[in-house]
C-alpha positions in Angstrom: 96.6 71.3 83.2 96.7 75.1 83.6 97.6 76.2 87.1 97.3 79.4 89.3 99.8 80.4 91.7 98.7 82.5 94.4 100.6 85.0 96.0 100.5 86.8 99.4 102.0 90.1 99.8 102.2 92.8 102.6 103.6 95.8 101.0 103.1 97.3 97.7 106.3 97.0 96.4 106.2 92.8 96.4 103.0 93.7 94.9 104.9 94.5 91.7 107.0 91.8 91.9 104.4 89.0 92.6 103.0 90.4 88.8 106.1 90.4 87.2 106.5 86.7 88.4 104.0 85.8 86.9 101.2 85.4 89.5 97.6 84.8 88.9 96.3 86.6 91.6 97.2 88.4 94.7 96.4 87.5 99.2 96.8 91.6 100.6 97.2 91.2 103.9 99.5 92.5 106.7 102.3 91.4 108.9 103.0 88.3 106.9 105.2 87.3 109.9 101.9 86.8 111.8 100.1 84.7 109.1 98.3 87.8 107.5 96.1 90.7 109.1 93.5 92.7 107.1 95.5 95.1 105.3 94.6 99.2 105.4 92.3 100.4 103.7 95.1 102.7 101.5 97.0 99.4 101.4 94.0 98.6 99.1 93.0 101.2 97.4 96.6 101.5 95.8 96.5 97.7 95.1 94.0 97.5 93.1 95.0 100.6 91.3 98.3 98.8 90.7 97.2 95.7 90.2 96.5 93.5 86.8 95.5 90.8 88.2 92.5 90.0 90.9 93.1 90.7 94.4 91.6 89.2 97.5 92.2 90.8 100.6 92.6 89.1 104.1 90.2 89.8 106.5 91.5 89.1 110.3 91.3 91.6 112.8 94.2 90.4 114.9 97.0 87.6 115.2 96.5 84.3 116.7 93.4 81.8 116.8 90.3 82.1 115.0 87.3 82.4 117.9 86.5 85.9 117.2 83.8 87.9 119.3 81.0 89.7 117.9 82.9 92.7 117.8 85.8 91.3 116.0 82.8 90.0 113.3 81.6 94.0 113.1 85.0 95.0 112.4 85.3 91.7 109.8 82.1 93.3 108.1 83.3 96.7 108.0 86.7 95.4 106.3 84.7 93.5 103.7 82.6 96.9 103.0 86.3 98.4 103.0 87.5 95.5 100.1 84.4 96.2 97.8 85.3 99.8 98.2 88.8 100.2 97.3 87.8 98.2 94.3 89.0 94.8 94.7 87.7 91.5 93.5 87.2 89.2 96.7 88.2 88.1 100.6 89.8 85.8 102.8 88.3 84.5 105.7 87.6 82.1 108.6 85.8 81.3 111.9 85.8 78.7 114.4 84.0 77.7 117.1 85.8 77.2 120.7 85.4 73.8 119.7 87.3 73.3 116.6 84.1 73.7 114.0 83.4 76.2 111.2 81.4 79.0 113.4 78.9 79.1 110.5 76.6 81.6 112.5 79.6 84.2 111.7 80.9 82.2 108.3 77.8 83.5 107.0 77.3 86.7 108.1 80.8 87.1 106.4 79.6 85.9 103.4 76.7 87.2 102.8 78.3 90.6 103.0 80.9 89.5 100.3 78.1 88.3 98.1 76.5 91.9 98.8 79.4 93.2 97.1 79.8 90.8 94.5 83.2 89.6 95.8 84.8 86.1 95.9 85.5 84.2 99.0 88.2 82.2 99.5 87.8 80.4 103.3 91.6 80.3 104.5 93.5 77.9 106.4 91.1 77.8 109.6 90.3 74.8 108.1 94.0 73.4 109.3 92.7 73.6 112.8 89.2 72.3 112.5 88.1 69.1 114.6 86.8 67.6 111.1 88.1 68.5 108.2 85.3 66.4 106.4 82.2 68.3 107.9 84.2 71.7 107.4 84.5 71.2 103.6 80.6 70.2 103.1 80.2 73.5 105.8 82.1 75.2 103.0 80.5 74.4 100.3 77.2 75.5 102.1 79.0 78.8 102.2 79.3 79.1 98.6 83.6 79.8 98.6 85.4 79.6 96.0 88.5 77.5 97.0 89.8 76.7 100.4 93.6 77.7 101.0 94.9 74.6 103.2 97.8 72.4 104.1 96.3 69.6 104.4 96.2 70.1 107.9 100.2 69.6 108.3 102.8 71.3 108.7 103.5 72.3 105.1 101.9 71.3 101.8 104.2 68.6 100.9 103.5 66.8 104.3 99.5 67.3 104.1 99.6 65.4 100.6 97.9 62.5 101.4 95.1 64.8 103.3 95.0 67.1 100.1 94.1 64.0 97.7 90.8 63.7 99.8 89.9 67.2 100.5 89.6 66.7 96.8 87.7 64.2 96.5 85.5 65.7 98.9 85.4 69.0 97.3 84.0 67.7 94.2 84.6 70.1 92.1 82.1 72.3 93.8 85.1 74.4 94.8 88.9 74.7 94.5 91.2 72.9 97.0 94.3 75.6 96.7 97.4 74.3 98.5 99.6 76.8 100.5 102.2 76.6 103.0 106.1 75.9 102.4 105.1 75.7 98.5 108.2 76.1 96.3 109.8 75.9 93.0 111.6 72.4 94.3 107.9 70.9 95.3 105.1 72.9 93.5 104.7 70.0 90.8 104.9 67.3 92.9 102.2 69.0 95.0 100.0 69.5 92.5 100.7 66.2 90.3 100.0 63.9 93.4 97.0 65.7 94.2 95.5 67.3 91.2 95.4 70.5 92.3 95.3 73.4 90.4 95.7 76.3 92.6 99.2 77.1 94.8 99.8 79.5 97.2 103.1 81.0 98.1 104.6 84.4 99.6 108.0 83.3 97.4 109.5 85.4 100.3 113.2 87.0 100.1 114.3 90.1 101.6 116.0 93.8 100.8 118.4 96.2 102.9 116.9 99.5 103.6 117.8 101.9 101.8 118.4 104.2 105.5 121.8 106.1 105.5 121.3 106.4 109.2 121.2 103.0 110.9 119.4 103.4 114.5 120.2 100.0 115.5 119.4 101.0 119.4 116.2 101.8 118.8 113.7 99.0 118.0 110.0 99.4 116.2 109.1 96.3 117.4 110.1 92.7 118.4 113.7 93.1 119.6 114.9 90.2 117.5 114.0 92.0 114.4 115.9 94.1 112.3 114.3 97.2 111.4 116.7 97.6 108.6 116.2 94.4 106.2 113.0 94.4 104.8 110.8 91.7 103.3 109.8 91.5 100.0 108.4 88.6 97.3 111.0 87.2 95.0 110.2 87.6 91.5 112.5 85.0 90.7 110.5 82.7 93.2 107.7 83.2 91.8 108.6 82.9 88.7 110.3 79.5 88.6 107.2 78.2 90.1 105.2 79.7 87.3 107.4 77.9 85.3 107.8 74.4 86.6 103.8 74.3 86.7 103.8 75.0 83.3 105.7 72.0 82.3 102.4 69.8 83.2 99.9 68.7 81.2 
């Protein structure tokens, strides 16, 4: 059983590390720390110059739920125009309805723009928050995605097992089930021998000092509990033993 591992980055230079890993293909988003936000438009251009692997690029306007308004879905549809132009291979999406459905009025509008541009949908883990998970999947498939990245609705991969084995089942292989969320080297083959999955998803986070000589400590960028002077990056090593332990099934 060959598998792919996933990675999601937010700066260019975890970008190199996620290759060197060993990844098979590359989430570009921003603020990681938020669950991932479209990235710029630069942020993708350079990526996919770098880049030797694909590259799909998160498309959310903004942090917290998915019930986006019609001019968060022009913006959605500009950043998708954005992706196809800076040369990458495919997007990241998802839309709900206030009531915990697939907003397939705007699912397709995304989609059809992506299929415009010849560029490969993942729908992302919107479907953790969905009322049913077993009418968003055939709502997926509708769609025409690719995978679905998920956690089995639970907290973390490992936990959503059970809920993993029938997304599956229901997925048919008309799709890809890809499982993300607390995935590492200690559990990314019992994930995917329990479920059959193929596809895992990771940021294989670590961090880095800055490189600063001058430490400001008194003045903050942002959230007053972070330090501006350790910065986050992707773990080759991380990524790599996971490569590796997924390798040893067959």
């Amino acid at each position: 059983m060959t598998c792919q591992v996933e990675v999601c980055i937010d700066n260019l230079e975890s970008l190199h590390y996620a290759i060197t890993g060993g990844a098979s293909r590359i989430e570009l988003c921003s603020s990681l720390a938020l669950g991932g936000l479209t990235p710029s438009f630069g942020f993708m251009q350079q990526a996919a110059k770098i880049a030797t692997i694909p590259v799909y690029a998160m498309i959310r306007p903004r942090q917290g739920d998915f019930l986006y308004s019609e001019e968060d879905i022009e913006a959605m549809l500009l950043d998708i125009d954005s992706a196809a132009q800076a040369g990458l291979q495919g997007v990241v999406f998802g839309t709900l309805t206030a009531q915990g459905d697939i907003d397939m009025q705007q699912a397709q509008r995304l989609a059809e723009r992506a299929n415009q541009h010849q560029l490969g949908i993942t729908f992302h883990r919107a479907i953790d928050q969905c009322r049913d998970f077993t009418q968003a999947i055939e709502q997926i498939a509708e769609l025409g995605c690719e995978r679905i990245l998920t956690s089995g609705l639970a907290a973390n991969a490992e936990q959503g097992i059970d809920i993993l084995n029938q997304m599956v089942e229901l997925a048919n292989g008309r799709f890809a089930i890809m499982a993300g969320a607390g995935v590492t080297p200690d559990n990314a083959v019992k994930i995917a021998s329990m479920t059959g999955i193929t596809q895992l998803h990771l940021s294989g986070k670590t961090t880095r000092a800055s490189g600063m000589m001058l430490i400001a400590e008194q003045a903050k960028m942002g959230n007053q509990d972070l330090d501006d002077f350790i910065v986050p990056i992707t773990s080759t090593q991380t990524i790599a033993q996971v490569v590796k332990t997924l390798s040893t099934l067959g």
